[in-house]
PyMOL Python script that loads the backbone (N, CA, C, O; Angstrom):
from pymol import cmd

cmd.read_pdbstr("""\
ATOM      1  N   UNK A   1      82.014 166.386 114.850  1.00  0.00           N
ATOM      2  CA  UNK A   1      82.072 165.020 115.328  1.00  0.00           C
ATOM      3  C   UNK A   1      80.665 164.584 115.738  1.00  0.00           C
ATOM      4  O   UNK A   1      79.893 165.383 116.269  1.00  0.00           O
ATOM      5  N   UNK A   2      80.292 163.146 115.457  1.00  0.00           N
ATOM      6  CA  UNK A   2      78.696 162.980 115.220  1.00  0.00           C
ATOM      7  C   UNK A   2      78.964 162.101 116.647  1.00  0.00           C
ATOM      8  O   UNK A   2      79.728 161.136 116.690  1.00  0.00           O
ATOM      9  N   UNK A   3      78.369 162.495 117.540  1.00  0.00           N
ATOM     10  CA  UNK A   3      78.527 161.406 118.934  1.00  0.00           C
ATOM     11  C   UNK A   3      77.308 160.009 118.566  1.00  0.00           C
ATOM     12  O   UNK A   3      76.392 160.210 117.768  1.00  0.00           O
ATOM     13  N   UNK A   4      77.463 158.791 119.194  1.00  0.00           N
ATOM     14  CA  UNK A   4      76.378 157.985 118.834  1.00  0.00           C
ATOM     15  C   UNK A   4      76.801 157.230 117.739  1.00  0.00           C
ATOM     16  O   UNK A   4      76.158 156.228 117.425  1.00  0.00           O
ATOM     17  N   UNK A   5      77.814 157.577 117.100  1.00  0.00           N
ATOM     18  CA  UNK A   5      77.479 156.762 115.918  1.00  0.00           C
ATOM     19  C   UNK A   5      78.941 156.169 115.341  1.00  0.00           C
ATOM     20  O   UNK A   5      80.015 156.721 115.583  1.00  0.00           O
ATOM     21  N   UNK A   6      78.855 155.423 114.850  1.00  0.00           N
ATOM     22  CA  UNK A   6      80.343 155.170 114.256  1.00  0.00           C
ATOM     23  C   UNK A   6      80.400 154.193 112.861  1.00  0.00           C
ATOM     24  O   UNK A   6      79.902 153.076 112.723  1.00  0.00           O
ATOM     25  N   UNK A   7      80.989 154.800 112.112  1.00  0.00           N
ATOM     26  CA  UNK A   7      80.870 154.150 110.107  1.00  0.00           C
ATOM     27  C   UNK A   7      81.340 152.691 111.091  1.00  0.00           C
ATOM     28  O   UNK A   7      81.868 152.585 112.198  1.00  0.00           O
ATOM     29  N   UNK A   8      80.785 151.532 109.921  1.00  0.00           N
ATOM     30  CA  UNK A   8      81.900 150.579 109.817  1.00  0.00           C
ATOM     31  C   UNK A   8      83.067 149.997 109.329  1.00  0.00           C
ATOM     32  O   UNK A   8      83.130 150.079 108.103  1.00  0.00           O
ATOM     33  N   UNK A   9      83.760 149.589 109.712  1.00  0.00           N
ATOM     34  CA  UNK A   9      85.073 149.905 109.260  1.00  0.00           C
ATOM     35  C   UNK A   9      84.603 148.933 107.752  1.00  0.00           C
ATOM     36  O   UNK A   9      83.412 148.666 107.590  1.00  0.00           O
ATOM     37  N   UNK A  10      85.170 148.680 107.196  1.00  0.00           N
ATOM     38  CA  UNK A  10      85.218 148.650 105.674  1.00  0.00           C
ATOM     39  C   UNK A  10      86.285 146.907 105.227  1.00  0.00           C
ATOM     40  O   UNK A  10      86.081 145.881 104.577  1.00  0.00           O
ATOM     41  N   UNK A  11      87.609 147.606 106.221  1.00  0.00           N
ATOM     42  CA  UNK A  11      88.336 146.148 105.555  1.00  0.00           C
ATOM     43  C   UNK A  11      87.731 145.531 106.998  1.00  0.00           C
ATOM     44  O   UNK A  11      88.279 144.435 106.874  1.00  0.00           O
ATOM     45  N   UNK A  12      87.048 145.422 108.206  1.00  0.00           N
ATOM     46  CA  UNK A  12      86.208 144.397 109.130  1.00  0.00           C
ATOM     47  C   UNK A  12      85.469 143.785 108.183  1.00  0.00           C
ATOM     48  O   UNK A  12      85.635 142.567 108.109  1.00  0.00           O
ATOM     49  N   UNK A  13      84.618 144.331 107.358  1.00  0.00           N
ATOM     50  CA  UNK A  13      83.420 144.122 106.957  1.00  0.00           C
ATOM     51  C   UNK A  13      84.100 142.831 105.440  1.00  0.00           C
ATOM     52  O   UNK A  13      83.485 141.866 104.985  1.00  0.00           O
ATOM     53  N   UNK A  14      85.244 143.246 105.106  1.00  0.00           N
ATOM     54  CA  UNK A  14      85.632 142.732 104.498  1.00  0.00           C
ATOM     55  C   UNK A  14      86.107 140.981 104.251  1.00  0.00           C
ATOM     56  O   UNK A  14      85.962 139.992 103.532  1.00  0.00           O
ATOM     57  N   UNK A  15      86.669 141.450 105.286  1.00  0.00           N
ATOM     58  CA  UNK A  15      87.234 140.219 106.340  1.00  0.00           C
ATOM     59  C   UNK A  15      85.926 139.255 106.608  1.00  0.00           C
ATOM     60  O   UNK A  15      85.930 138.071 106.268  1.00  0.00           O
ATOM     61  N   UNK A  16      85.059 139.745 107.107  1.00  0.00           N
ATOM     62  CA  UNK A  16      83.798 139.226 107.394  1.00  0.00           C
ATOM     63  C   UNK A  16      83.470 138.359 106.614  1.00  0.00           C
ATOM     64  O   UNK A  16      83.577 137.144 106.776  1.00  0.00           O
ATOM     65  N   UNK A  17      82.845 139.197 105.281  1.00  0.00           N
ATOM     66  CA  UNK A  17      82.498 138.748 103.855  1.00  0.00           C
ATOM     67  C   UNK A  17      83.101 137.290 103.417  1.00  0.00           C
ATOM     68  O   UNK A  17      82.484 136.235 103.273  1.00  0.00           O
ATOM     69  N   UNK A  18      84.732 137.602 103.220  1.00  0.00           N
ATOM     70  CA  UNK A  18      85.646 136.537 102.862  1.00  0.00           C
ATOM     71  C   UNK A  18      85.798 135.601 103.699  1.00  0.00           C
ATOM     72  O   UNK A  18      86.380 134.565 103.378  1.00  0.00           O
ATOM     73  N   UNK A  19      85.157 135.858 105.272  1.00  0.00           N
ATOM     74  CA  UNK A  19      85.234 134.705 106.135  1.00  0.00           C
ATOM     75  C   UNK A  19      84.200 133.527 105.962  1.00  0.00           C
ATOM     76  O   UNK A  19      84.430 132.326 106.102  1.00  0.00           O
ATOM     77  N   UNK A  20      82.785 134.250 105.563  1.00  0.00           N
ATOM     78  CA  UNK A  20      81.530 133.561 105.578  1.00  0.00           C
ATOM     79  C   UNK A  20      82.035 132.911 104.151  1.00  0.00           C
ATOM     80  O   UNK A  20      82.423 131.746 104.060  1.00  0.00           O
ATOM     81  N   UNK A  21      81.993 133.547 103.398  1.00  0.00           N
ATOM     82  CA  UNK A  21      81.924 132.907 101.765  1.00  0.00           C
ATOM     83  C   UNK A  21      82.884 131.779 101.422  1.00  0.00           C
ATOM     84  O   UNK A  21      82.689 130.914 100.568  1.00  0.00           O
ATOM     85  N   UNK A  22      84.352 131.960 102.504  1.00  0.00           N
ATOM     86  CA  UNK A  22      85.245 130.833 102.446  1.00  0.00           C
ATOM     87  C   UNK A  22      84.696 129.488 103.457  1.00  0.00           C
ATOM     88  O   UNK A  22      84.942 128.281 103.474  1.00  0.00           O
ATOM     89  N   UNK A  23      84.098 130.123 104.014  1.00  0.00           N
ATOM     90  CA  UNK A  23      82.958 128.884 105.197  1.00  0.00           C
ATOM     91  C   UNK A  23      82.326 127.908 103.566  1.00  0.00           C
ATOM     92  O   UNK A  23      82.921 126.931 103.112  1.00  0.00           O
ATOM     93  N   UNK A  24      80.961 128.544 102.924  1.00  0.00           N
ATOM     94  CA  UNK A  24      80.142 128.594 102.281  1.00  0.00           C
ATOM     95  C   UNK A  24      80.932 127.836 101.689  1.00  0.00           C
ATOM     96  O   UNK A  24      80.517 126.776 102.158  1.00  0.00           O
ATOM     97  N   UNK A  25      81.971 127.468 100.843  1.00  0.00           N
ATOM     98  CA  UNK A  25      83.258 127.185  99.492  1.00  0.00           C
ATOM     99  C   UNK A  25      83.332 125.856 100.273  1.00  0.00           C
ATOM    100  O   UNK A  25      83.022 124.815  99.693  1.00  0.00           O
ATOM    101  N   UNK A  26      83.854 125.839 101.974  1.00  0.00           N
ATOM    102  CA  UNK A  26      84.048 124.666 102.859  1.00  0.00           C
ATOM    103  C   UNK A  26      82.743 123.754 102.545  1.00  0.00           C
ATOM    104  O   UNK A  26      82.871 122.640 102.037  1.00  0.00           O
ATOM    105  N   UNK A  27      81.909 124.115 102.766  1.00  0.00           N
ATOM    106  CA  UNK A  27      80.511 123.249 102.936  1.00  0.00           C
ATOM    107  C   UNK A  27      80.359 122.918 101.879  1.00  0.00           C
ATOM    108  O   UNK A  27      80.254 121.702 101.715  1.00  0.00           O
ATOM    109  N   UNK A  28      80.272 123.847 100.624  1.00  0.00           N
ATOM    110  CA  UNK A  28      80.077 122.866  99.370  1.00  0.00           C
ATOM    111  C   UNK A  28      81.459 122.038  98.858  1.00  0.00           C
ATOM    112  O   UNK A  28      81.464 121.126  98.031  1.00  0.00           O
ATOM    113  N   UNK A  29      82.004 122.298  99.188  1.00  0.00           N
ATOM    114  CA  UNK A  29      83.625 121.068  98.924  1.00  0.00           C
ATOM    115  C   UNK A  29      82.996 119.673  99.788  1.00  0.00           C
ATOM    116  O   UNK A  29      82.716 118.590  99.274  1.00  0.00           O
ATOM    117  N   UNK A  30      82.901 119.953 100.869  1.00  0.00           N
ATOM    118  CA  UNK A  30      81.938 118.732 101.808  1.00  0.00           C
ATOM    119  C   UNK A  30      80.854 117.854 101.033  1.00  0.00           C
ATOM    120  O   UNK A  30      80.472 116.708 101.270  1.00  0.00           O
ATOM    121  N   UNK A  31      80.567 118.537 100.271  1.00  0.00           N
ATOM    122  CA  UNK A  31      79.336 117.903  99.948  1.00  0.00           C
ATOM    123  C   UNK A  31      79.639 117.640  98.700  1.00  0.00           C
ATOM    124  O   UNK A  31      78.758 117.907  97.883  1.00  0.00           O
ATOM    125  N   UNK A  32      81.021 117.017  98.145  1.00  0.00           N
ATOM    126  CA  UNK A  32      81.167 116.618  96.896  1.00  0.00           C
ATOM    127  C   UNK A  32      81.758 117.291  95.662  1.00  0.00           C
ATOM    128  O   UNK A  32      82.581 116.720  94.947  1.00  0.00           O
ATOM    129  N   UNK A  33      81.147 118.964  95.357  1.00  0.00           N
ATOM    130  CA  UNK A  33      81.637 119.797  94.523  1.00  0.00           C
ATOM    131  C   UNK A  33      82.933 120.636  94.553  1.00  0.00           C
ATOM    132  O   UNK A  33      83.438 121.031  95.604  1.00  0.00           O
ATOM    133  N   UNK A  34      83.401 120.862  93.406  1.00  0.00           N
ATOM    134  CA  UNK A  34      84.969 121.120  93.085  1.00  0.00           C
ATOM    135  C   UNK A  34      84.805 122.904  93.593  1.00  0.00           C
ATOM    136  O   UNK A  34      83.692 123.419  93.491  1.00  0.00           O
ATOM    137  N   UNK A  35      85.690 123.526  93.990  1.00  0.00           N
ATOM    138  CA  UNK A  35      85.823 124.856  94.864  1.00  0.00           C
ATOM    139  C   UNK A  35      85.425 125.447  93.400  1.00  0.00           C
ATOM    140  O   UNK A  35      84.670 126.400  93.592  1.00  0.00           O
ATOM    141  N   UNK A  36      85.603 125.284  92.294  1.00  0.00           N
ATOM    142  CA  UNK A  36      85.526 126.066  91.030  1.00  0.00           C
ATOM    143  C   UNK A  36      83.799 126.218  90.764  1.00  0.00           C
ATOM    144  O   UNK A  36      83.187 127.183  90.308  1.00  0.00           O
ATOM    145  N   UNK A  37      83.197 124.671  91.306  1.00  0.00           N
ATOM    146  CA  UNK A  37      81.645 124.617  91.013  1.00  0.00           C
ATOM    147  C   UNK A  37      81.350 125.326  92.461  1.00  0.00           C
ATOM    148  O   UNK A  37      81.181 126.523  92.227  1.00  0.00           O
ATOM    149  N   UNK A  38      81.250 125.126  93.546  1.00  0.00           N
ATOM    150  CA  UNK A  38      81.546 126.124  94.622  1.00  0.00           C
ATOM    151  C   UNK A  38      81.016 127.654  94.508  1.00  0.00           C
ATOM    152  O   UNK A  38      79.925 128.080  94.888  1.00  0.00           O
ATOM    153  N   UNK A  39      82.101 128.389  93.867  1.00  0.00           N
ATOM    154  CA  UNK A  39      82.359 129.648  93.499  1.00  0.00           C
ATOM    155  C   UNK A  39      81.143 130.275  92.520  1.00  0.00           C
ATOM    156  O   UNK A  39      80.718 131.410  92.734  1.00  0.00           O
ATOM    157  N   UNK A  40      80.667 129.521  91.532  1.00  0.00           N
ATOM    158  CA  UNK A  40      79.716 129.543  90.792  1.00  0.00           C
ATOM    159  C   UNK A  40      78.606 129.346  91.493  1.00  0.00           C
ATOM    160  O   UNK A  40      77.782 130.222  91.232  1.00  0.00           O
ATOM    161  N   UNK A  41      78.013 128.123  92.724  1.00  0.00           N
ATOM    162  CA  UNK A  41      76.892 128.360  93.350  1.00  0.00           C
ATOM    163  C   UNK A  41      76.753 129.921  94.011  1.00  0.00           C
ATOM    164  O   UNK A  41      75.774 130.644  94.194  1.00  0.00           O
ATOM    165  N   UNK A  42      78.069 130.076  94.254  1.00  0.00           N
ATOM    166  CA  UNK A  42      77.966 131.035  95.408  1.00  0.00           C
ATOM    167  C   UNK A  42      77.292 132.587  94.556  1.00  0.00           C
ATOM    168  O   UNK A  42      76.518 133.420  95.026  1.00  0.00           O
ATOM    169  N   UNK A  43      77.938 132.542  93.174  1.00  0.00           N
ATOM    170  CA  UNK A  43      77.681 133.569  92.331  1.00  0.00           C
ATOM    171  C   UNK A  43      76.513 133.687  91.704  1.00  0.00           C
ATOM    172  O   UNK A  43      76.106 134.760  91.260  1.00  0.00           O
ATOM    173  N   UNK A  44      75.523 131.951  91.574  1.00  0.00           N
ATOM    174  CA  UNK A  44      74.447 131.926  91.220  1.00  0.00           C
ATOM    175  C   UNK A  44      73.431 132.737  92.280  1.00  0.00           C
ATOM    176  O   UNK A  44      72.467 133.491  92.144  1.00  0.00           O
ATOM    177  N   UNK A  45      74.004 132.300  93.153  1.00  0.00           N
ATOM    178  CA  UNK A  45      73.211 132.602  94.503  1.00  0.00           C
ATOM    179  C   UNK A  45      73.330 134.661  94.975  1.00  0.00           C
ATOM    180  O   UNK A  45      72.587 135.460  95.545  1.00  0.00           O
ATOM    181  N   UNK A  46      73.886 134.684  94.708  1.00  0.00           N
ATOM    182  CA  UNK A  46      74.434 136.371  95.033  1.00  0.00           C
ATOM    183  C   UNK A  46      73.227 136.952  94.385  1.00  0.00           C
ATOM    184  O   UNK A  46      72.397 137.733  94.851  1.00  0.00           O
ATOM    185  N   UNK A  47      73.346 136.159  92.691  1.00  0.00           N
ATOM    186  CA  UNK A  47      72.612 136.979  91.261  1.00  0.00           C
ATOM    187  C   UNK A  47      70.657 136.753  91.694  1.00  0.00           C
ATOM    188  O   UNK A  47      69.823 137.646  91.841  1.00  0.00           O
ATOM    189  N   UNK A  48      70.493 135.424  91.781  1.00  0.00           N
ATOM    190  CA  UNK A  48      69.425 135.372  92.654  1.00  0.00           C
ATOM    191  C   UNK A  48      68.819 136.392  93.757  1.00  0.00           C
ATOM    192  O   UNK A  48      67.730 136.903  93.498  1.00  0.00           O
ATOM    193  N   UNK A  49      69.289 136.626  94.639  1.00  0.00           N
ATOM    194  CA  UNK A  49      69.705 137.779  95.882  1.00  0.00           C
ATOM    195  C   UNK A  49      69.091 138.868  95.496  1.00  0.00           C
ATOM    196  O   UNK A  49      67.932 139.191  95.755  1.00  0.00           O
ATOM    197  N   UNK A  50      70.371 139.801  94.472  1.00  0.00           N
ATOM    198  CA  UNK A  50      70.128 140.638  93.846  1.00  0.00           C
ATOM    199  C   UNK A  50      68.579 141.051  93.313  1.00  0.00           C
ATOM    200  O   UNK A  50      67.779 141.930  93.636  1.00  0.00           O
ATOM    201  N   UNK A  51      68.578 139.644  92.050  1.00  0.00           N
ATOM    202  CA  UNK A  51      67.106 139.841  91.462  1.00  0.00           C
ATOM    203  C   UNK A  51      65.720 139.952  92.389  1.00  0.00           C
ATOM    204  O   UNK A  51      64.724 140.655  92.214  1.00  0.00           O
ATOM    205  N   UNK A  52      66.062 138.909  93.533  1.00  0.00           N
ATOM    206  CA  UNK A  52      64.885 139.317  94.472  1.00  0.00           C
ATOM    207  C   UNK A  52      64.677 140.490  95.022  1.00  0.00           C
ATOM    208  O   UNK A  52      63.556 140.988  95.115  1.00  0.00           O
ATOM    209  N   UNK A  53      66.165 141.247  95.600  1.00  0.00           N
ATOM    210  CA  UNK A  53      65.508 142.201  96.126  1.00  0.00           C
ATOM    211  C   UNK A  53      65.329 143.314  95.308  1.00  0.00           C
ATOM    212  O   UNK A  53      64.681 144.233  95.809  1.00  0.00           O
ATOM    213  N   UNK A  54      65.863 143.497  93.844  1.00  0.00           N
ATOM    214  CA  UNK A  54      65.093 144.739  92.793  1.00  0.00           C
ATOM    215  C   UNK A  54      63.635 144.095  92.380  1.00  0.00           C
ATOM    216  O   UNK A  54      62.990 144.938  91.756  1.00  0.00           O
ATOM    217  N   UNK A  55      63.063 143.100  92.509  1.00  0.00           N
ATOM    218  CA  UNK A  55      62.124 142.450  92.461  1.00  0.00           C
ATOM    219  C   UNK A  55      60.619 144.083  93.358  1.00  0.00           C
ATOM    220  O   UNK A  55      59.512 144.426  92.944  1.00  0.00           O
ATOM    221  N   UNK A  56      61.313 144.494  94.400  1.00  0.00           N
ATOM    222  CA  UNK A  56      60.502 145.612  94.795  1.00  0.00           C
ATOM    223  C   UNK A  56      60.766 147.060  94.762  1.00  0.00           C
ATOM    224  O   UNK A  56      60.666 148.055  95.479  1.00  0.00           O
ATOM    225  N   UNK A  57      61.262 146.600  93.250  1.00  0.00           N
ATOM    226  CA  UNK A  57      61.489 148.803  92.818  1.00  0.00           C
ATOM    227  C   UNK A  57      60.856 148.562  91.479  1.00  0.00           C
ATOM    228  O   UNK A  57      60.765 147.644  90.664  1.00  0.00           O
ATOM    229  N   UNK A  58      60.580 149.430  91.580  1.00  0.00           N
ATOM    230  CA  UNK A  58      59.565 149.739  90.101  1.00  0.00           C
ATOM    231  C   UNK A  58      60.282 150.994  89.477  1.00  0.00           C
ATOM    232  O   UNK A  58      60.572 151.970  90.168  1.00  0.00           O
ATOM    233  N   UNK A  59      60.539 150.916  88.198  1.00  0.00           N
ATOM    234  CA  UNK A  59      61.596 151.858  87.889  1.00  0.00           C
ATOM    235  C   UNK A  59      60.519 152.836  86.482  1.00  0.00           C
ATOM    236  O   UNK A  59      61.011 153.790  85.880  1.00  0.00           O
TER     237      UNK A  59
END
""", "prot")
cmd.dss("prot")
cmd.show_as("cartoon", "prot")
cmd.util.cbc("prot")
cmd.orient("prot")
């Protein structure tokens, strides 16, 4: 038993995730776009993310 420390739970983190991103879906519905165009910023945006941060590995 590792004292100090504790994993995170997994479906919290989950929950989390799906809380912010259904926020994110709210705000762009607000601002005019269909939950379908929405879903796609959100995925443009992830892929973006991604590319930046392998942007500092050199393979």
């Amino acid at each position: 038993m590792a004292y100090g420390y504790m994993r995170p739970d997994p479906v919290e983190q989950f929950r989390g995730a799906v809380g912010h991103y259904g926020d994110l879906i709210l705000a762009a519905v607000q601002m005019g776009y269909t939950e379908a165009e929405a879903i796609e910023l959100i995925k443009v945006y992830a892929l973006f993310d991604i590319a930046h941060k392998l942007d500092g590995i050199s393979f």
